[in-house]
Rosetta silent file (secondary structure, phi, psi, omega in degrees, C-alpha in Angstrom):
SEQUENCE: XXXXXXXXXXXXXXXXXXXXXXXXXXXXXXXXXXXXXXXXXXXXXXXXXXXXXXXXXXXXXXXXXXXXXXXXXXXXXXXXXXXXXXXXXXXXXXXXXXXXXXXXX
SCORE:     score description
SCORE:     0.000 S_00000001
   1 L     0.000  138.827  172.272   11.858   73.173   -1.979 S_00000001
   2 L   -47.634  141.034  148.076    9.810   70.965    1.014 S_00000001
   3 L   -80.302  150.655  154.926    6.437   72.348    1.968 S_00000001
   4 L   -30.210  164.697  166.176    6.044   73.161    5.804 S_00000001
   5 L  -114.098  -64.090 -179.875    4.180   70.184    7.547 S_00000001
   6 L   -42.599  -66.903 -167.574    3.053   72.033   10.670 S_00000001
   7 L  -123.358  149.445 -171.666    2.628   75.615   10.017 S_00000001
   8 L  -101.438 -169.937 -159.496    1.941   76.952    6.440 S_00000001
   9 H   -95.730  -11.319  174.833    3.141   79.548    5.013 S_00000001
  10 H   -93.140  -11.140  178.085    0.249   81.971    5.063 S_00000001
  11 H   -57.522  -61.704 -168.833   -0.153   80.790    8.661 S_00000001
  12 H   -41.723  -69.425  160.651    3.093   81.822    9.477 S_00000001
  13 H     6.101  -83.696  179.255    2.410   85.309    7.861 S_00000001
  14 H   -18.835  -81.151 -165.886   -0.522   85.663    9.568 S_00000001
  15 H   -56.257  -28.470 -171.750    1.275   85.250   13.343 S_00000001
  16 L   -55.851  -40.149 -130.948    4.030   87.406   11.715 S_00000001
  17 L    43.742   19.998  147.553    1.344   90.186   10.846 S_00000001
  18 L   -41.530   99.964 -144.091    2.291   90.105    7.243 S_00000001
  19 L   -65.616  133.292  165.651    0.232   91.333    4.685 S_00000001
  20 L   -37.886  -25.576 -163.266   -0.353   87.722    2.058 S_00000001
  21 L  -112.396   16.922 -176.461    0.502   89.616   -0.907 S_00000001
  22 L   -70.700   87.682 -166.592    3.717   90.944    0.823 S_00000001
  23 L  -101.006  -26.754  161.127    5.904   87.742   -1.082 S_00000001
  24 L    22.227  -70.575 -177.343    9.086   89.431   -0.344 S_00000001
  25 L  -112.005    3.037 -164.940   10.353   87.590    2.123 S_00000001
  26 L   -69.366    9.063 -160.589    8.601   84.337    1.819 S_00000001
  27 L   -97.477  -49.750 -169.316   11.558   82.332    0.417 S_00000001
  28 L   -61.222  -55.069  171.305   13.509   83.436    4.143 S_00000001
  29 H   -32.059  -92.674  153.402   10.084   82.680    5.901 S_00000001
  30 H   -17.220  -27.523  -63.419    9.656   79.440    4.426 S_00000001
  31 H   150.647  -88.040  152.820   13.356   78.485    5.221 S_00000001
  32 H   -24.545  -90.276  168.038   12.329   79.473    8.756 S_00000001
  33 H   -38.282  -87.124  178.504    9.431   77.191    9.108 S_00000001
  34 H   -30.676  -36.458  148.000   11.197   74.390    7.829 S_00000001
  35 H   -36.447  -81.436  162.086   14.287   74.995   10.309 S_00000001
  36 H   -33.778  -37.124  178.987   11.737   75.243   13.309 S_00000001
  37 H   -78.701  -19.069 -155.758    9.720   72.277   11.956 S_00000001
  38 H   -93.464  -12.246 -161.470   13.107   69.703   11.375 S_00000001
  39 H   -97.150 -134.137  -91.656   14.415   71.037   15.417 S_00000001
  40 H   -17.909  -79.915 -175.655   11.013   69.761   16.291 S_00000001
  41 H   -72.398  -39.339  159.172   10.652   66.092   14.857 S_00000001
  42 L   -44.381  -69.358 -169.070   14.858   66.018   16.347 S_00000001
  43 L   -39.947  -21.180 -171.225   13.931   67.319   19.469 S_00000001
  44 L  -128.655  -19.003 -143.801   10.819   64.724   20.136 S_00000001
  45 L    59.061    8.122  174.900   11.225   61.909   17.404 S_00000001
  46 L   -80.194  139.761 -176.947    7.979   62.745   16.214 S_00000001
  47 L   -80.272  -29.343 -155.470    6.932   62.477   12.460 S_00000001
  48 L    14.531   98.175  173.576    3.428   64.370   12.669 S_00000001
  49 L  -127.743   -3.860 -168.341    2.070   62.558    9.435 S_00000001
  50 L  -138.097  -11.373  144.559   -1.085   61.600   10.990 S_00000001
  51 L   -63.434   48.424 -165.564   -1.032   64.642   13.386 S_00000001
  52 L  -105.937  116.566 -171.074   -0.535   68.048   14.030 S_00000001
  53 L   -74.938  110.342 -146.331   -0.579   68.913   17.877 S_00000001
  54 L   -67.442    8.756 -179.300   -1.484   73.044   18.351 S_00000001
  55 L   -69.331  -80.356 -177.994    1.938   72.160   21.060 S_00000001
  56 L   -51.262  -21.780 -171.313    3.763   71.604   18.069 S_00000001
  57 L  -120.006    3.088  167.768    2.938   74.054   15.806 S_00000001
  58 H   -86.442  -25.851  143.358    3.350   76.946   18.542 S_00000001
  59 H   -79.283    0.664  170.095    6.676   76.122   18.689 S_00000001
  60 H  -107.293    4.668  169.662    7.632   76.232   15.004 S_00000001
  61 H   -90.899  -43.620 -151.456    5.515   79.904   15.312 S_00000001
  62 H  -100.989   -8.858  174.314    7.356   81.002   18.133 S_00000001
  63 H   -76.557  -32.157 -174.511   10.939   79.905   16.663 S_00000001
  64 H   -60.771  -33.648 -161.235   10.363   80.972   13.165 S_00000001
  65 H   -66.147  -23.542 -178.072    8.737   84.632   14.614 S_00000001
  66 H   -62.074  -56.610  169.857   12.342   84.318   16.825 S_00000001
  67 H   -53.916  -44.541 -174.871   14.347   83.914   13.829 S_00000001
  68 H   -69.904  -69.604 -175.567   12.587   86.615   11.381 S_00000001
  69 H   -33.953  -42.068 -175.645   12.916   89.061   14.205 S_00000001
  70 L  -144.820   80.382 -159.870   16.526   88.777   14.987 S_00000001
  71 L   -87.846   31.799  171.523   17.991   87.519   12.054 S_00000001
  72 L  -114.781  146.617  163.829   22.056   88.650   12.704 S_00000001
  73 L   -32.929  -54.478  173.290   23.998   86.482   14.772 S_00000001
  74 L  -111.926  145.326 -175.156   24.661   88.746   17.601 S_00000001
  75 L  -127.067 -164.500 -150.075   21.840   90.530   19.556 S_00000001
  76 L  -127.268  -35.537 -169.838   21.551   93.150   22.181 S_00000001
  77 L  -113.006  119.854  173.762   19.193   91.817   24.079 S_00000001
  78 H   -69.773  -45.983 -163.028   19.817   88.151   26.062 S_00000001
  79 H   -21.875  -45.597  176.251   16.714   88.652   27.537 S_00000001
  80 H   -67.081  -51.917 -174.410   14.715   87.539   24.170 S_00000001
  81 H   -65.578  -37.720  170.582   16.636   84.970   23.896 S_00000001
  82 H   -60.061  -30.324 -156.101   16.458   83.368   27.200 S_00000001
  83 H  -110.539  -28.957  166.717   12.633   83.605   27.416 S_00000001
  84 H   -97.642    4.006  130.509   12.244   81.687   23.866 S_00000001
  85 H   -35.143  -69.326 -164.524   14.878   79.353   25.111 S_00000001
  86 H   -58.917  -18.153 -163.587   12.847   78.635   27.985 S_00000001
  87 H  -118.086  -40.154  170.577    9.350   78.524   26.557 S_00000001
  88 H   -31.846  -53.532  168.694   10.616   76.401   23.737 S_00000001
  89 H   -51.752  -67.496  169.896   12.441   73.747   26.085 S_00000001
  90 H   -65.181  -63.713 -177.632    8.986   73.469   28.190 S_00000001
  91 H   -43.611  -30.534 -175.447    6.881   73.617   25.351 S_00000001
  92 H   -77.403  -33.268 -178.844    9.190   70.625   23.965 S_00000001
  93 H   -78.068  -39.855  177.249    9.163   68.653   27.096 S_00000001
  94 H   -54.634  -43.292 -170.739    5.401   68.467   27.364 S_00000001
  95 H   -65.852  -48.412 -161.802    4.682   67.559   23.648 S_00000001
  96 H   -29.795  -77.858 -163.214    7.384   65.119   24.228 S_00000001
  97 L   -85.350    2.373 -172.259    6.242   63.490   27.251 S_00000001
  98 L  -137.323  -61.267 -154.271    1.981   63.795   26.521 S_00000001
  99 L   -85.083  132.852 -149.290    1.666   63.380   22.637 S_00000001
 100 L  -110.894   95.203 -153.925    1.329   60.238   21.157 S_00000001
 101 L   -60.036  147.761  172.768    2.284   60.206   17.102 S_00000001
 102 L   108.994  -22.835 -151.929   -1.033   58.391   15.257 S_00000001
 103 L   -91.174  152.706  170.052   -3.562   60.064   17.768 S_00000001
 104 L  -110.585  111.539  168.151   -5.758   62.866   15.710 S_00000001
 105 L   -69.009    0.000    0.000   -6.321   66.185   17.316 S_00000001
């Protein structure tokens, strides 16, 4: 399986509030991150190989935490959905339009 680039996997955890030695779920987690990291590098054309922008890795935390949370198909609530559409989309446009792959944060 890939390792994460952006956000690890104890990171992830972490933002999750997931005890480390919980491993449980860490194959689905993992799986997560890596979704959230590849809609990224589509989304901008960015590589991050020399880079990782905190822009960038707040959006593969706020899709994967999107994703753990409401992991069926259909939800209840638009509401959730709408407001990480929205902060994703902005969050996407900025790194987009301000970060420059090679520069070291």
């Amino acid at each position: 399986m890939l390792e994460p680039i952006l956000v690890t996997l104890d990171e992830m955890k972490s933002y999750l509030r997931l005890e480390p030695d919980d491993i449980e779920e860490d194959s689905d987690i993992t799986s997560f991150i890596l979704a959230a990291e590849d809609y990224v590098k589509r989304a901008t054309g960015f590589k991050f190989e020399y880079s990782k922008p905190e822009t960038a890795k707040l959006i593969v935390k706020l899709l994967t935490s999107h994703w753990y949370d409401h992991r069926s198909i259909v939800s209840s609530s638009h509401v959730a959905v709408n407001k990480v559409d929205f902060t994703v989309r902005a969050l996407l446009a900025q790194l987009t339009y301000t970060h420059v792959e090679g520069d070291e944060e």
